[in-house]
Structure formats: structure tokens, C-alpha cells
N, CA and C atoms as a LAMMPS dump frame, in Angstrom:
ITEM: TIMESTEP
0
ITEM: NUMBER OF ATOMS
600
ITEM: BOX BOUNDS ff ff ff
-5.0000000000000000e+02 5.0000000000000000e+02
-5.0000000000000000e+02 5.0000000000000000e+02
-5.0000000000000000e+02 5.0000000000000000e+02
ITEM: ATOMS id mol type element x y z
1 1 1 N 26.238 223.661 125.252
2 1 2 C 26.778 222.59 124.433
3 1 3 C 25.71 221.578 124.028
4 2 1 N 24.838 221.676 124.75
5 2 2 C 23.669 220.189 124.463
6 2 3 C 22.658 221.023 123.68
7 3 1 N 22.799 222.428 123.082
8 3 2 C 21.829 222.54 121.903
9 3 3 C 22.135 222.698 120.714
10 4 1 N 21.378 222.201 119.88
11 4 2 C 21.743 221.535 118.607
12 4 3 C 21.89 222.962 117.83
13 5 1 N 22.808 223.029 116.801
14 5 2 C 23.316 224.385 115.707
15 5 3 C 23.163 223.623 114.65
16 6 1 N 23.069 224.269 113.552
17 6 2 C 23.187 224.358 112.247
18 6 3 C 24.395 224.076 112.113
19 7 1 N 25.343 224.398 111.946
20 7 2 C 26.916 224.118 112.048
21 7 3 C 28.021 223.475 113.108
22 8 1 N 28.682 223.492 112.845
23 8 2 C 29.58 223.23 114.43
24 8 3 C 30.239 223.602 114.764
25 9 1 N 30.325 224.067 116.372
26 9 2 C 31.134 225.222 116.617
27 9 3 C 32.591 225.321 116.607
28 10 1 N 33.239 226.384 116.082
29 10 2 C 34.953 225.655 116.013
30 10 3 C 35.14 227.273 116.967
31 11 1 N 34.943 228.22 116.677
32 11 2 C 35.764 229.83 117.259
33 11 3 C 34.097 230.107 117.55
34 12 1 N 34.007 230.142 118.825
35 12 2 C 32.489 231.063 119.207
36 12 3 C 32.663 232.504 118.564
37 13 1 N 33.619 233.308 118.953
38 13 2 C 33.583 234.39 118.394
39 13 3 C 33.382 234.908 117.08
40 14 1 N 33.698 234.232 116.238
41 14 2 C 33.485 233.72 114.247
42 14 3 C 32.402 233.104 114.5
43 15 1 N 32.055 231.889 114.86
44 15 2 C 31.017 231.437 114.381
45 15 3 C 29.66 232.176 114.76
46 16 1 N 29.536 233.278 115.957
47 16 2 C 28.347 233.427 116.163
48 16 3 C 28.266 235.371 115.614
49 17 1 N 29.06 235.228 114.743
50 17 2 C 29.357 236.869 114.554
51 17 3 C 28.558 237.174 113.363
52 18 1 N 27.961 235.959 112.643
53 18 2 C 26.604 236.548 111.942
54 18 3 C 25.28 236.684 112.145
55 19 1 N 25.261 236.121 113.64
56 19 2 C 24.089 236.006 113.819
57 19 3 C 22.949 234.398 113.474
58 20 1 N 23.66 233.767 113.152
59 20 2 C 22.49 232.847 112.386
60 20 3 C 22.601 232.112 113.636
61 21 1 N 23.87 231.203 114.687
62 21 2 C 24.027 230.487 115.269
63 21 3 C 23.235 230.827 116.682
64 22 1 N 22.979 232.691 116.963
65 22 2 C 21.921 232.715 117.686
66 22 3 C 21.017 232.616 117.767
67 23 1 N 20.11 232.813 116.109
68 23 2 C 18.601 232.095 115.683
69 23 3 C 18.538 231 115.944
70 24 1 N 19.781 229.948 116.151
71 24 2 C 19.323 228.846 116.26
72 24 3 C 19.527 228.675 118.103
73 25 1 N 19.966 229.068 119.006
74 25 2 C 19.699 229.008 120.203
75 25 3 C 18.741 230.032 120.692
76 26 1 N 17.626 230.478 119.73
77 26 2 C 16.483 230.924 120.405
78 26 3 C 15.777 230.361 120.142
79 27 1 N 15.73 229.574 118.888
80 27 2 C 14.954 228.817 118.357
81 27 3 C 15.022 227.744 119.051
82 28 1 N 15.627 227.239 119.722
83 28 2 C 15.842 226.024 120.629
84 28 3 C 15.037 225.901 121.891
85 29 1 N 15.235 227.365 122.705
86 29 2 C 13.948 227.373 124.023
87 29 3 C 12.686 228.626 123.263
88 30 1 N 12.377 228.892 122.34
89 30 2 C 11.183 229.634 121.8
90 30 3 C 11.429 229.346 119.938
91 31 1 N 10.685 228.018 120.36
92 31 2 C 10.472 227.443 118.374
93 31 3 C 9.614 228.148 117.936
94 32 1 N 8.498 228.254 118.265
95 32 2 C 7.207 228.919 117.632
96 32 3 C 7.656 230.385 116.827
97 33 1 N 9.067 231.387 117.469
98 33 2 C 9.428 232.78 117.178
99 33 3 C 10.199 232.764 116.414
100 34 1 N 10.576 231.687 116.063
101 34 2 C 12.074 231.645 114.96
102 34 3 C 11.848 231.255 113.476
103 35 1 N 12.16 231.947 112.441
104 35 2 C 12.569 231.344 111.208
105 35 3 C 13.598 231.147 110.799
106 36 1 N 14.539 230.002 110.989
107 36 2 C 16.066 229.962 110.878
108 36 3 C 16.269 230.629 109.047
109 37 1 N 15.146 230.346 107.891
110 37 2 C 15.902 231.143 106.721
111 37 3 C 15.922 232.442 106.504
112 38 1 N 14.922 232.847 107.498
113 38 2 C 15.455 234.503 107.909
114 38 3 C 17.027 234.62 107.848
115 39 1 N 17.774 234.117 108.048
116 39 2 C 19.142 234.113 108.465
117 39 3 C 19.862 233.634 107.517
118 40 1 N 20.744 234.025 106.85
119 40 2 C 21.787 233.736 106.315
120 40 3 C 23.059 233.984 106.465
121 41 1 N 23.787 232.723 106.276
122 41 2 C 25.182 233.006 107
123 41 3 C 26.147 234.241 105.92
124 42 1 N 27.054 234.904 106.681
125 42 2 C 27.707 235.707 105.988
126 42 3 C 29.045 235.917 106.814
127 43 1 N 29.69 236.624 105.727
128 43 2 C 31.249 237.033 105.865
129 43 3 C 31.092 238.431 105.975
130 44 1 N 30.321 239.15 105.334
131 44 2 C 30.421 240.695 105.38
132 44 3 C 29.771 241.306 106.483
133 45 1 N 29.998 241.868 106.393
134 45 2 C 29.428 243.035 107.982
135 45 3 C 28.556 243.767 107.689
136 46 1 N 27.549 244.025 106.141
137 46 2 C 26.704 244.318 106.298
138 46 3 C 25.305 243.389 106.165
139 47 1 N 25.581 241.747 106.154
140 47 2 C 24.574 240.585 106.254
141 47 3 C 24.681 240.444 107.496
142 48 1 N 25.489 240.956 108.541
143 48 2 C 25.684 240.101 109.451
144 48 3 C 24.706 241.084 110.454
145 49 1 N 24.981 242.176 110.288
146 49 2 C 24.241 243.243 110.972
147 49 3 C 22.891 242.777 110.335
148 50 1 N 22.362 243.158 109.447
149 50 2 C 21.327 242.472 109.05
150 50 3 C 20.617 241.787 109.771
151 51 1 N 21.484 240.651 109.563
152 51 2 C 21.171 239.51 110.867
153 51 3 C 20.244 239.339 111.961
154 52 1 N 21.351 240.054 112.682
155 52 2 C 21.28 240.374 114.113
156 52 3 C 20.113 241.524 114.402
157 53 1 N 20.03 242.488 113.413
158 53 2 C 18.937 243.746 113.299
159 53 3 C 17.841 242.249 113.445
160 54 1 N 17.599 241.77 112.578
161 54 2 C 16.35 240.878 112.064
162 54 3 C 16.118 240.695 113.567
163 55 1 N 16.753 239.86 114.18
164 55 2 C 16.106 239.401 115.269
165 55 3 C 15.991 240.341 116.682
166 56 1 N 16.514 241.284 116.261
167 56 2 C 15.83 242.258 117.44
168 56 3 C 14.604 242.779 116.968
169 57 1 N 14.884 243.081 115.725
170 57 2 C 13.074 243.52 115.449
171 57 3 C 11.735 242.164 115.68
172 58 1 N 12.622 241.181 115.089
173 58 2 C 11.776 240.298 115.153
174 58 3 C 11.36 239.203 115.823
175 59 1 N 12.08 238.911 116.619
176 59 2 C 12.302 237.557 117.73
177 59 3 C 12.159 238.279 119.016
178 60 1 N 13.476 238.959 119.39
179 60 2 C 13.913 239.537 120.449
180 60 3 C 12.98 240.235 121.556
181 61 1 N 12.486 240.975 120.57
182 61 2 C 11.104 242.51 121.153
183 61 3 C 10.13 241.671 121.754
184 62 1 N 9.407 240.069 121.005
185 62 2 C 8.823 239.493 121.886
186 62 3 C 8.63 238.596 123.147
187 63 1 N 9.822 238.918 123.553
188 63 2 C 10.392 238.409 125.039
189 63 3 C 11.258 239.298 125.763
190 64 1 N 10.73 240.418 125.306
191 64 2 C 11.174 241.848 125.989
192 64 3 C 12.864 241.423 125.971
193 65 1 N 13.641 241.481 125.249
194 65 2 C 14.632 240.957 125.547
195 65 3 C 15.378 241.728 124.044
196 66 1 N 16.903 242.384 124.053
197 66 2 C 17.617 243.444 123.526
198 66 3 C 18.861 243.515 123.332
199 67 1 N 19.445 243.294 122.033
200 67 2 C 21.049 243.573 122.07
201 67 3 C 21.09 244.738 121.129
202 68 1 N 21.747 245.069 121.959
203 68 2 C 22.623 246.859 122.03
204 68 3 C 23.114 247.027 120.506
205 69 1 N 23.264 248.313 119.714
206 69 2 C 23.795 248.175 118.84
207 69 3 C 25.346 248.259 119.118
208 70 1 N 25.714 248.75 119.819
209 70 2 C 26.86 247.933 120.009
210 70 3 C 27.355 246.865 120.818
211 71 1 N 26.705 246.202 121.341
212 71 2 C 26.678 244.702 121.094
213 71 3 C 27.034 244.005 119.345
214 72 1 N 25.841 244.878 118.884
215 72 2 C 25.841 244.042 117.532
216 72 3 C 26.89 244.297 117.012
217 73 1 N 27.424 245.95 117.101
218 73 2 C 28.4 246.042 116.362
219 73 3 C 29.914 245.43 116.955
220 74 1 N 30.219 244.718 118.003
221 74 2 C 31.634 244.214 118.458
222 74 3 C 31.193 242.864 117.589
223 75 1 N 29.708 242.161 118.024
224 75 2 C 29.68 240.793 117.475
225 75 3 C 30.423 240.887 115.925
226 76 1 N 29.219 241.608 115.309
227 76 2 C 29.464 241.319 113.765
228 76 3 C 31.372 241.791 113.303
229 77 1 N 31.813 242.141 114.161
230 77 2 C 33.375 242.685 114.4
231 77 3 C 34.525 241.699 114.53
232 78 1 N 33.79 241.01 115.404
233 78 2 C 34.573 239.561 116.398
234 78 3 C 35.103 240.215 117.236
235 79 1 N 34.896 241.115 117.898
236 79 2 C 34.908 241.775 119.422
237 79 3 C 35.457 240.714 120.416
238 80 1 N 36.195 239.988 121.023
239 80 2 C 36.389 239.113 121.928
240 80 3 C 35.779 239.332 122.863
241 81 1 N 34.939 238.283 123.616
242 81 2 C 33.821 238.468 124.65
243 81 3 C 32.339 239.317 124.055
244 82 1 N 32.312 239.584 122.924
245 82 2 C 31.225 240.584 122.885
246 82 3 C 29.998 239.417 122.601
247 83 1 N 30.103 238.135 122.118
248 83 2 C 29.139 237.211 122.373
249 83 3 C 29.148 236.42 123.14
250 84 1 N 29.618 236.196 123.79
251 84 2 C 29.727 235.646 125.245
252 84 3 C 28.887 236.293 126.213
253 85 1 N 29.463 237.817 126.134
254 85 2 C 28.299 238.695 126.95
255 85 3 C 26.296 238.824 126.649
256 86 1 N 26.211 238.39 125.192
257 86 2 C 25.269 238.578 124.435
258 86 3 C 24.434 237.238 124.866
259 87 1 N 24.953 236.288 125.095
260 87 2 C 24.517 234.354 125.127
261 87 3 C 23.85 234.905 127.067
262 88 1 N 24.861 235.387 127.796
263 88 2 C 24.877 235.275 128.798
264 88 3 C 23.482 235.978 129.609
265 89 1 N 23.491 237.148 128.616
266 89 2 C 22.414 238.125 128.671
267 89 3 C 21.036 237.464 128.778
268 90 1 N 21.223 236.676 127.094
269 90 2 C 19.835 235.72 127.002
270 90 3 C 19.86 234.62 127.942
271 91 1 N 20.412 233.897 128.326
272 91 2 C 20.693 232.991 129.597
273 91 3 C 19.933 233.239 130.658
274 92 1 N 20.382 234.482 130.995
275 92 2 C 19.689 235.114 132.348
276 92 3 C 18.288 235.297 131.879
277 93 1 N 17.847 236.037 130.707
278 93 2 C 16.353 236.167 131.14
279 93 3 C 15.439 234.731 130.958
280 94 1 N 16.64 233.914 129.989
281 94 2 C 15.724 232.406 129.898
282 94 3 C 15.379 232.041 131.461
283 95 1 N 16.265 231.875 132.539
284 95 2 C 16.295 231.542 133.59
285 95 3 C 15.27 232.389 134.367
286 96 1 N 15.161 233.512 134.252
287 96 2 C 14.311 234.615 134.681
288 96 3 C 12.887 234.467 134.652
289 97 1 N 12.37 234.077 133.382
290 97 2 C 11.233 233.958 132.817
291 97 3 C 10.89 232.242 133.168
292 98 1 N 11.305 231.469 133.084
293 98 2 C 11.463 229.69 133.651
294 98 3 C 11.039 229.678 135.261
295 99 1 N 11.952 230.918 136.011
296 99 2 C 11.672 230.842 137.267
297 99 3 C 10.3 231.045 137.81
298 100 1 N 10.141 232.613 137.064
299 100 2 C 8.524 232.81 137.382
300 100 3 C 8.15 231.962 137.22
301 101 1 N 7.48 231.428 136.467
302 101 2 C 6.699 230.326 135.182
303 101 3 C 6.891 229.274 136.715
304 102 1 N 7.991 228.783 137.159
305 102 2 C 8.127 227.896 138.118
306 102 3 C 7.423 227.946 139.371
307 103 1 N 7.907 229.634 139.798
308 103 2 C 6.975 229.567 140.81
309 103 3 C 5.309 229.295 140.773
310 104 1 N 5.105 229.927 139.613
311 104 2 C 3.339 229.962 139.534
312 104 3 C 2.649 228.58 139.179
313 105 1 N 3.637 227.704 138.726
314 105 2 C 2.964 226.114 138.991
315 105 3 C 3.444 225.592 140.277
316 106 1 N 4.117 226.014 140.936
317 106 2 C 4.259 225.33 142.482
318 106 3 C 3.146 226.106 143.47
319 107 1 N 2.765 227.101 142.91
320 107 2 C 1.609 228.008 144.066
321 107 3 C 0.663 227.139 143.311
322 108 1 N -0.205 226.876 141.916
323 108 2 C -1.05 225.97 141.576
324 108 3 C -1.217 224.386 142.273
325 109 1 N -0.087 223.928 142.304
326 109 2 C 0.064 222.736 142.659
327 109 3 C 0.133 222.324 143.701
328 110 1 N 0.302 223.128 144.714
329 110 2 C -0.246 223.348 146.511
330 110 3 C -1.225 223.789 146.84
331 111 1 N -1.694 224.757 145.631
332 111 2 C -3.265 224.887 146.35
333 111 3 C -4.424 223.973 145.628
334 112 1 N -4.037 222.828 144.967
335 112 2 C -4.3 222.219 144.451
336 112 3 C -5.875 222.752 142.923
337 113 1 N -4.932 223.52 143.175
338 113 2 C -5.863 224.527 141.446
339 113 3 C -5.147 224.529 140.289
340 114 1 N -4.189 223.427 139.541
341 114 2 C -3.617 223.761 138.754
342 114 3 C -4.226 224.42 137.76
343 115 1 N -3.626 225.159 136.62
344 115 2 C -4.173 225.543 135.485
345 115 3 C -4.076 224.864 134.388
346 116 1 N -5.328 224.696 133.582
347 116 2 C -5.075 224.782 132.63
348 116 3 C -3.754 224.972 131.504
349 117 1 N -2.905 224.573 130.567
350 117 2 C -1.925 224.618 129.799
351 117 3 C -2.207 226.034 129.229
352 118 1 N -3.34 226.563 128.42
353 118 2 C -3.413 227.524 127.756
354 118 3 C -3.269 228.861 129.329
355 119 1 N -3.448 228.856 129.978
356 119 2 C -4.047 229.654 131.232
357 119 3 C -2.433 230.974 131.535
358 120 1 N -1.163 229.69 131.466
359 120 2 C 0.351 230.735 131.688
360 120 3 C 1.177 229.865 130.696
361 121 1 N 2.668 230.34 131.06
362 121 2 C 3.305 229.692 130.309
363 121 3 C 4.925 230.681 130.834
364 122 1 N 5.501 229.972 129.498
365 122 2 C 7.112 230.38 129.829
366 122 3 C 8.04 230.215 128.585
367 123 1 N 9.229 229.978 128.509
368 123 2 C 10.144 229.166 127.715
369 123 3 C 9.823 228.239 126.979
370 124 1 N 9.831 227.329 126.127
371 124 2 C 9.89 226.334 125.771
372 124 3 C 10.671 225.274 126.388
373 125 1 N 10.787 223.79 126.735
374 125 2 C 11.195 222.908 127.517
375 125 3 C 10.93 222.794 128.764
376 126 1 N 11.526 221.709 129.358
377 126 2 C 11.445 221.573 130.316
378 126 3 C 12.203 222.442 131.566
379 127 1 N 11.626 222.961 132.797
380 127 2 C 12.287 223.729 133.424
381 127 3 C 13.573 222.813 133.747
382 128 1 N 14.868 223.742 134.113
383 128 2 C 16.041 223.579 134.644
384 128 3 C 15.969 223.682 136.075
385 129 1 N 16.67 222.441 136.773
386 129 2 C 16.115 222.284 138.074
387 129 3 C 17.703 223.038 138.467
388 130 1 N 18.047 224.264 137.712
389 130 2 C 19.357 224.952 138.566
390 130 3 C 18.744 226.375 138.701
391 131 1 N 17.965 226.335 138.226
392 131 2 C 17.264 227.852 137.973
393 131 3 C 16.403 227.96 139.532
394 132 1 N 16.249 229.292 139.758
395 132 2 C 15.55 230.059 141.176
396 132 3 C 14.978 229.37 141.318
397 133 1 N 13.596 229.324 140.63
398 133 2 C 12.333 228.579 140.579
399 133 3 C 12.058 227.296 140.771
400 134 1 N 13.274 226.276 141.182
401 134 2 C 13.515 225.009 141.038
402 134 3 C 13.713 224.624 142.784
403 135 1 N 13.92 225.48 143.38
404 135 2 C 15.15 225.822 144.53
405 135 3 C 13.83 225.416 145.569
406 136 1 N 13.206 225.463 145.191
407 136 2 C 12.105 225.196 146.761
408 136 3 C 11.433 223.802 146.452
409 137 1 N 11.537 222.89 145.407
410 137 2 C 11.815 221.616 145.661
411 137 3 C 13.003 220.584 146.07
412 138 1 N 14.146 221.418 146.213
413 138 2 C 15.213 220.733 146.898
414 138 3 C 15.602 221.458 148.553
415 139 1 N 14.268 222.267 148.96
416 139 2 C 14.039 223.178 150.131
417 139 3 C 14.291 222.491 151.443
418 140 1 N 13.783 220.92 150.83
419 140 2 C 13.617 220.12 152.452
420 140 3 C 12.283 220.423 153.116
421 141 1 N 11.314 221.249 153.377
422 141 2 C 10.32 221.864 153.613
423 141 3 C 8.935 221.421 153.829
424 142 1 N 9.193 219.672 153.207
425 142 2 C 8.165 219.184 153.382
426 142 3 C 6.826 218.984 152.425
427 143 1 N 6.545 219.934 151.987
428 143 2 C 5.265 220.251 151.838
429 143 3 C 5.218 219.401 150.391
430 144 1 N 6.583 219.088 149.806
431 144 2 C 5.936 218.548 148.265
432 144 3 C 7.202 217.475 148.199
433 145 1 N 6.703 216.394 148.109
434 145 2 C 7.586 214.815 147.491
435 145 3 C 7.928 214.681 145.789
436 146 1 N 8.76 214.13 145.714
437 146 2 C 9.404 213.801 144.272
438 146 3 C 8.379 213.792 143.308
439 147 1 N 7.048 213.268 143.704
440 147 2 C 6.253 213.202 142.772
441 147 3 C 5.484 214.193 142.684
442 148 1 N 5.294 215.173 143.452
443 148 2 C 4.753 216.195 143.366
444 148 3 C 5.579 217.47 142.742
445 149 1 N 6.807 217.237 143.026
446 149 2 C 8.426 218.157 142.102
447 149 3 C 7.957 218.016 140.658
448 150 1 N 8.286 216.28 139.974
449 150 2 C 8.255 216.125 138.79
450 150 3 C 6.308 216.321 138.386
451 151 1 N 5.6 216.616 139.208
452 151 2 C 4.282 216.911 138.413
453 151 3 C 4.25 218.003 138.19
454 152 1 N 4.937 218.634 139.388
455 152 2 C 5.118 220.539 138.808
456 152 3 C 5.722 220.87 137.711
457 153 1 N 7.019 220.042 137.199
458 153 2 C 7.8 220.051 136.205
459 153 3 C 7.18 220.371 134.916
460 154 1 N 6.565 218.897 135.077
461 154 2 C 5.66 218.376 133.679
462 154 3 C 4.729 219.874 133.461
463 155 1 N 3.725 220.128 134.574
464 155 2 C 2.904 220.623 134.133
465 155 3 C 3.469 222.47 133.8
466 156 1 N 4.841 222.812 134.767
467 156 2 C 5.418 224.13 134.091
468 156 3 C 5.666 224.313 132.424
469 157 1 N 6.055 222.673 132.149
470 157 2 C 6.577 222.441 130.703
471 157 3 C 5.945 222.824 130.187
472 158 1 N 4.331 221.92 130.166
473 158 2 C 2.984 222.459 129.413
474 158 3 C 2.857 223.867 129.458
475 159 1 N 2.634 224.262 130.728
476 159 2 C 2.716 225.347 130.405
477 159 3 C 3.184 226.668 129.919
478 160 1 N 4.587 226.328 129.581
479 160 2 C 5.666 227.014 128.974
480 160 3 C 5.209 226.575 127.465
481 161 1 N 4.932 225.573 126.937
482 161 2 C 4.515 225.441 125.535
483 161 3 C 3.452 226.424 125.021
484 162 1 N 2.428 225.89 125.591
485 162 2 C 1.202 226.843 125.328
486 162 3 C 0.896 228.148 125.335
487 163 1 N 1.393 228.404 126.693
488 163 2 C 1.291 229.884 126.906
489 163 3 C 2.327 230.909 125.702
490 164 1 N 3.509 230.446 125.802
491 164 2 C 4.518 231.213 124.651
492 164 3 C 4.018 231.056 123.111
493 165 1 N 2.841 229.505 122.952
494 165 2 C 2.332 229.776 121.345
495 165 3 C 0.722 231.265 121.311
496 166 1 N 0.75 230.925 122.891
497 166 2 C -0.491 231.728 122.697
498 166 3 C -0.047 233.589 121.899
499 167 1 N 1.125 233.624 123.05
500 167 2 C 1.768 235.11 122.622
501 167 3 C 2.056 235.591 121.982
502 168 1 N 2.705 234.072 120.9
503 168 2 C 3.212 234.241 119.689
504 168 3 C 2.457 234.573 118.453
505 169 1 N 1.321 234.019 118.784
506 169 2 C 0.4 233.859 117.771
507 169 3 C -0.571 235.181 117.559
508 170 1 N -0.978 235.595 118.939
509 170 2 C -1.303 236.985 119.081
510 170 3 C -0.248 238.085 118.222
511 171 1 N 1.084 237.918 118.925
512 171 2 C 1.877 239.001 118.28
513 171 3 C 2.118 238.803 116.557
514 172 1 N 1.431 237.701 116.166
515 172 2 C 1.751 237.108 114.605
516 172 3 C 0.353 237.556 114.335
517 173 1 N -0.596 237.769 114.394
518 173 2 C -2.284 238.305 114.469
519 173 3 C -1.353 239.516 114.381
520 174 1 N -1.381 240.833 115.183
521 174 2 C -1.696 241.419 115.252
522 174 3 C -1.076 242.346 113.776
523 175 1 N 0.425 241.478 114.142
524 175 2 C 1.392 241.968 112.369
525 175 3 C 0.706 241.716 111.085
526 176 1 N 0.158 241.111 110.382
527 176 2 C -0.596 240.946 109.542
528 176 3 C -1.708 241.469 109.569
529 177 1 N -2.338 241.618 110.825
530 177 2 C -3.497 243.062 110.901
531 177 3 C -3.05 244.113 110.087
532 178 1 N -1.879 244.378 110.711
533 178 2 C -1.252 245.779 110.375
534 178 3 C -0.961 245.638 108.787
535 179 1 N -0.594 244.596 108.633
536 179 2 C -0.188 244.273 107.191
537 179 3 C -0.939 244.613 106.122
538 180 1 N -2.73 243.786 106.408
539 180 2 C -3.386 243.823 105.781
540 180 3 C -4.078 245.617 105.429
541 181 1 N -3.561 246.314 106.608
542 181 2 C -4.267 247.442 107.014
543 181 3 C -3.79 248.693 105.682
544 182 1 N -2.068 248.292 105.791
545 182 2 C -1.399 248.919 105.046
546 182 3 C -1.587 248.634 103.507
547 183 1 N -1.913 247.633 103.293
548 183 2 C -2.154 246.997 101.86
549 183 3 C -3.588 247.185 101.074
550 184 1 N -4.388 247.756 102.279
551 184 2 C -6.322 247.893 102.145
552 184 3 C -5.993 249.779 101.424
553 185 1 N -4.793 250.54 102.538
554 185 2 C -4.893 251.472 102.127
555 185 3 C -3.908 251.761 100.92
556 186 1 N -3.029 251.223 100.209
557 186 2 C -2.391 251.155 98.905
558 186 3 C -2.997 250.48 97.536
559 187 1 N -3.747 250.207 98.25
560 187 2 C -5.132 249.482 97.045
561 187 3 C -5.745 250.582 96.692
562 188 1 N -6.232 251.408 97.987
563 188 2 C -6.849 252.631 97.869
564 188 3 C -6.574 253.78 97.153
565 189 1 N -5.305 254.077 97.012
566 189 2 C -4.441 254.955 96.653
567 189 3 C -4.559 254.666 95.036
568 190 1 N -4.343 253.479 94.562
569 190 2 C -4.257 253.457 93.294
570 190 3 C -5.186 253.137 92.718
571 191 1 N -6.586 252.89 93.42
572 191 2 C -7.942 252.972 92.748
573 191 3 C -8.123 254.605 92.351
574 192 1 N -7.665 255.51 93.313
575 192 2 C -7.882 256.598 93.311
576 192 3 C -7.195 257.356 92.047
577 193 1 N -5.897 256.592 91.689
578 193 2 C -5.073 257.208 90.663
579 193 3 C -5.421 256.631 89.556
580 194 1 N -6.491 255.67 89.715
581 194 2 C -7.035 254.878 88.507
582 194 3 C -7.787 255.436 87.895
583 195 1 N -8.736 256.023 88.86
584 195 2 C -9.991 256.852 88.693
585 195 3 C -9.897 258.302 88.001
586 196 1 N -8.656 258.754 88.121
587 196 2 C -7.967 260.018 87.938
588 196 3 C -7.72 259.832 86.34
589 197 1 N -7.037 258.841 86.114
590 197 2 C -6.684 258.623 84.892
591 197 3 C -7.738 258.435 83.704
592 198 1 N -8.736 257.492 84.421
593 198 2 C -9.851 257.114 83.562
594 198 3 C -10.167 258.643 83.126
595 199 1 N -10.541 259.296 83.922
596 199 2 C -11.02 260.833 83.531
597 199 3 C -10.212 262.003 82.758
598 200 1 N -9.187 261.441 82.386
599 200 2 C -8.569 262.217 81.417
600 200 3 C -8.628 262.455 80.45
């Protein structure tokens, strides 16, 4: 409820059955991966699939993370529960991926080696102090005070920023590699049919 949509929600099941309202809750904990006009809202079932295709090819794959085609196909349906199950899915690995990310600035921050921002990373925001990874500053255990909790915080945050632009940016490199690769050799092709012609 506390992340911001494009619209407002009245029927989860309708409203998130094109897909756009989930671009915008990925776009919320991973900004750098999202283009919300990729997305357009729709009524038909073949924009909506669309949609939803878009961001598995394109969002999804880079956080190892997957909805089923039939997933897609109950969503874009209005399947009852079939996005509910889909939110819940991404939920868990947000929490999943936050936790690690959590633990590895609390092992930094006791052995007093933090890293660098560019060095790891995670999610976007600030960690959720309900998540795994949160659980051994409310341990009792001693070893780390409030101010040492909220420095781990801060510095997981950072590092959840950085590290996820680093990945992003790589996996955005490497597509336009490919891009350019494909476009070097269709240049090629029609120099060749150029050349063909000239000689006629």
C-alpha cells in the first residue's frame, strides 16, 4: 500500500491484469530496470500479454526472477488470486535478495572492513527491518548497538543502490553490444547487395 502507482487501485485483480501496475512496483525497489512507457495500459488480452511478456524479457531475467506463462495467462484473464500469487512471488525474492545484501554488511561492519558502495549491493531502498537479514539486530547478542544497526542500514542501502546500477548498466552494455553487432552486420549485407548491383 505505501508504493506509489500510476493509478489507483480500485479491483487488484483488473487493475494489475495488464501489467503496467507491476512495472510500476518494480520500478519502485529496482528504478534503474524499469521504463514505465514500455507499458501501456490495455483492455485487450493481446496488450496485456504483451505487457507482461515485456517485462519478463526485460526487467524480470535481470533479477533472476519469472512469471509463468500461465501466470500471465490467468493475470491477463482476471484469474482470481493469479496476481496475488505473482506480487507474492516478487515479495519473496525482494526479501531474499535484501537479506543477503543484509547479511554481508553486518559481516563488513563487525569486522570492521566495510565496503565500498560500488563493491555489493541489493534492492533499491532501504532494508526492511522484517526481513531475515534484519533479525540479528533485534538478536539481543550484544555485539552491535542501535548505532551500529542503523549504520549497517544506511550503508546496506548504499549498497543496494550502487551495486544494482552497476548490474544494470553492465546488462544495458552488453544489449547494445549485441545491438550494435547486429546492425555492423546488416550494413554489411547491403553494402554487399550494393556492390552487386553497381555491377550490373
Amino acid at each position: 500500500d505505501d508504493i506509489p502507482l500510476s493509478r489507483p487501485k480500485r479491483n487488484i485483480t483488473r487493475d494489475f491484469s495488464d501489467g503496467v501496475l507491476m512495472a510500476g512496483v518494480v520500478k519502485h525497489f529496482f528504478p534503474k530496470i524499469v521504463e514505465l512507457h514500455n507499458y501501456s495500459p490495455a483492455n485487450g488480452v493481446t496488450q496485456k500479454k504483451y505487457n507482461w511478456e515485456t517485462l519478463n524479457q526485460k526487467v524480470f531475467k535481470r533479477i533472476n526472477f519469472v512469471v509463468s506463462p500461465q501466470d500471465i495467462e490467468d493475470a491477463v484473464n482476471c484469474v482470481p488470486g493469479a496476481v496475488e500469487r505473482i506480487l507474492k512471488n516478487f515479495e519473496s525474492k525482494v526479501a531474499k535478495y535484501r537479506a543477503k545484501r543484509l547479511a554481508e554488511a553486518r559481516r563488513d561492519v563487525l569486522s570492521g572492513n566495510p565496503r565500498s558502495p560500488g563493491q555489493a549491493g541489493s534492492a533499491s531502498g532501504a532494508p526492511d527491518a522484517s526481513s531475515p537479514g534484519a533479525a540479528f539486530f533485534e538478536s539481543g547478542d550484544g555485539r552491535a548497538d542501535s548505532g551500529a544497526r542503523d549504520g549497517a542500514y544506511a550503508l546496506a542501502s548504499s549498497l543496494d543502490q550502487a551495486a544494482l546500477q552497476k548490474e544494470v548498466d553492465s546488462e544495458i552494455l552488453m544489449e547494445k553490444e549485441a545491438t550494435i553487432r547486429e546492425l555492423r552486420e546488416t550494413v554489411d549485407i547491403l553494402e554487399g547487395k550494393i556492390k552487386k548491383l553497381e555491377q550490373l
